[in-house]
C-alpha positions as CSV (number, residue, x, y, z in Angstrom):
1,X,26.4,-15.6,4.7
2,X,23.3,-13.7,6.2
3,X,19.8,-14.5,5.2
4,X,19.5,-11.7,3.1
5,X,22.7,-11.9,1.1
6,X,21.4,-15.5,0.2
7,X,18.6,-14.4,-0.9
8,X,19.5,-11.7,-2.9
9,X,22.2,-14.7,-4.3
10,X,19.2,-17.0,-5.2
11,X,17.5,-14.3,-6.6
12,X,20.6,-12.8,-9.4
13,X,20.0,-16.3,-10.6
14,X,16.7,-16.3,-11.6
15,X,17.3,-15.7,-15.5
16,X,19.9,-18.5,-15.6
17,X,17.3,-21.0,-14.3
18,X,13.8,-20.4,-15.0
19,X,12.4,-23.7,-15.8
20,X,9.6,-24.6,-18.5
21,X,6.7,-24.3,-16.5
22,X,8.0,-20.9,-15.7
23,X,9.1,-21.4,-12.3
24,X,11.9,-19.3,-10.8
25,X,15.2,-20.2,-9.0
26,X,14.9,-17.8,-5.8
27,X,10.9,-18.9,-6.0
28,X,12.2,-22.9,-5.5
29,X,14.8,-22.2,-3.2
30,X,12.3,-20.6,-0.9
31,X,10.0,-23.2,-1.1
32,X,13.2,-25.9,0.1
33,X,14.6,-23.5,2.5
34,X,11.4,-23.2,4.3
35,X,13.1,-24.5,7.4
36,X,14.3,-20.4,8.1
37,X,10.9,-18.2,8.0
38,X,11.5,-14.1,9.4
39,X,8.2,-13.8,9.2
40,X,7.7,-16.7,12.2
41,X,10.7,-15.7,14.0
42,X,9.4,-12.2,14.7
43,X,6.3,-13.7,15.4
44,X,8.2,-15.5,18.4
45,X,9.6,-12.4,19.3
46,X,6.3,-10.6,19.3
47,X,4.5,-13.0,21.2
48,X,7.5,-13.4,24.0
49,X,7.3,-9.3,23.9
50,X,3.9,-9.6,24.3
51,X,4.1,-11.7,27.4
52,X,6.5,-9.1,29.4
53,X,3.8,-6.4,28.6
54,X,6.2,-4.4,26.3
55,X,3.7,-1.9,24.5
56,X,3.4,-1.7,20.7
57,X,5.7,1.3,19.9
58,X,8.3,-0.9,22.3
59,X,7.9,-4.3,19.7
60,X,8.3,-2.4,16.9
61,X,11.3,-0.9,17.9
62,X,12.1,-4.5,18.7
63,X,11.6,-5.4,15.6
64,X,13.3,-3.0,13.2
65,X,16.3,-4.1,15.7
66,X,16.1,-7.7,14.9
67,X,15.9,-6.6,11.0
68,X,19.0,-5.3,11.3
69,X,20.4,-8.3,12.9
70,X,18.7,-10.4,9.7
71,X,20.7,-8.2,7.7
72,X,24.1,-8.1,9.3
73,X,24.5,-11.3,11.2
74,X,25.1,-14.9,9.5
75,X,23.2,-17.8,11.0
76,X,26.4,-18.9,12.6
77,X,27.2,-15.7,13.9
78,X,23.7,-15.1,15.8
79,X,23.9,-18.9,17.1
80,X,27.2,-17.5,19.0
81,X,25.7,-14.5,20.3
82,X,22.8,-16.6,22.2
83,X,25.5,-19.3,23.0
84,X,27.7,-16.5,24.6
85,X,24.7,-14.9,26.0
């Protein structure tokens, strides 16, 4: 399952289990899955980008790129691309 399709999972949810103090499913599950951030992992990659002097235009190519892998590749799957790499 990819990040975002887990998401979006958590998220179809959210009417089924709204609690009384109004807090929402796919807001909680965030919260607990807060060990996966995209926001820090591109920040990784920006920073290592960065460091090789890659210019802006460069890092955000970079990073539309990596969106796509976000999108397309489970966890598992990724882990075996750097393992093979």
């Amino acid at each position: 399952m990819t990040i975002k399709k887990f998401m979006e999972s958590n998220k179809a949810l959210d009417n089924n289990f709204t609690n009384p103090d109004g807090e929402i499913f796919s807001e909680t599950m965030a919260e607990c899955t807060s060990v996966w951030s995209n926001a820090a992992a591109k920040g990784y990659v920006i920073r290592a980008a960065q460091h090789l002097k890659m210019n802006r235009e460069q890092i955000k190519t970079l990073l539309i790129r990596m969106e796509w892998a976000f999108n397309d590749l489970t966890i598992e799957e990724a882990e075996k691309v750097y393992n093979d790499f």
